[in-house]
C-alpha positions in Angstrom: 16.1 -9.3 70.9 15.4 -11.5 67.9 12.2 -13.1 67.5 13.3 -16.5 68.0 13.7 -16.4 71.8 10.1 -16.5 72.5 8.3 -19.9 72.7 4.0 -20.5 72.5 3.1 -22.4 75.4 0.2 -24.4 76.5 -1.5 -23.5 79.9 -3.9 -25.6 81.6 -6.2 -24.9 84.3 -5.9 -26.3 87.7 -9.7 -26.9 88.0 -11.3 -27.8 84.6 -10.4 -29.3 81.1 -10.2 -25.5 80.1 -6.8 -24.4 78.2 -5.1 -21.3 76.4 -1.9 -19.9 74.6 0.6 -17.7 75.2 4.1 -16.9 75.0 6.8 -16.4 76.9 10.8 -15.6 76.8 12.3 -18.6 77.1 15.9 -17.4 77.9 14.6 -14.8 80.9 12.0 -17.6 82.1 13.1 -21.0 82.2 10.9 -22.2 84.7 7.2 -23.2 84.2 4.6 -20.5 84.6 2.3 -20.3 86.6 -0.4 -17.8 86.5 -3.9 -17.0 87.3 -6.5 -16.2 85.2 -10.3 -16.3 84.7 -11.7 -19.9 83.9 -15.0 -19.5 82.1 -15.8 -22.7 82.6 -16.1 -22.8 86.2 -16.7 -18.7 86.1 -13.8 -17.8 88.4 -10.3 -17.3 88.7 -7.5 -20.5 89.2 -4.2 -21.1 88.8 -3.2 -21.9 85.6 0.4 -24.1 84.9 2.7 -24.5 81.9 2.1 -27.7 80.2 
């Protein structure tokens, strides 16, 4: 797999201003991610989205 097919995206969290990095494949995941992970802002875990 070259190194190409991976993309840095922006995810914001659902509940506070709070935002991160990371990657992802773009041509096995062409939909937006959605995850959760920990917010240190509001000290708990929320959905973050692909922005």
């Amino acid at each position: 797999m070259a190194k190409g097919d991976r993309e840095l995206v922006k995810m914001k969290s659902s509940e506070s201003p709070h935002c991160y990095y990371t990657q992802k494949n773009k041509r096995k995941t062409t939909k937006k991610l959605e995850l959760r992970k920990y917010d240190p802002v509001v000290r708990k875990h929320v959905t973050y989205k692909e922005s």
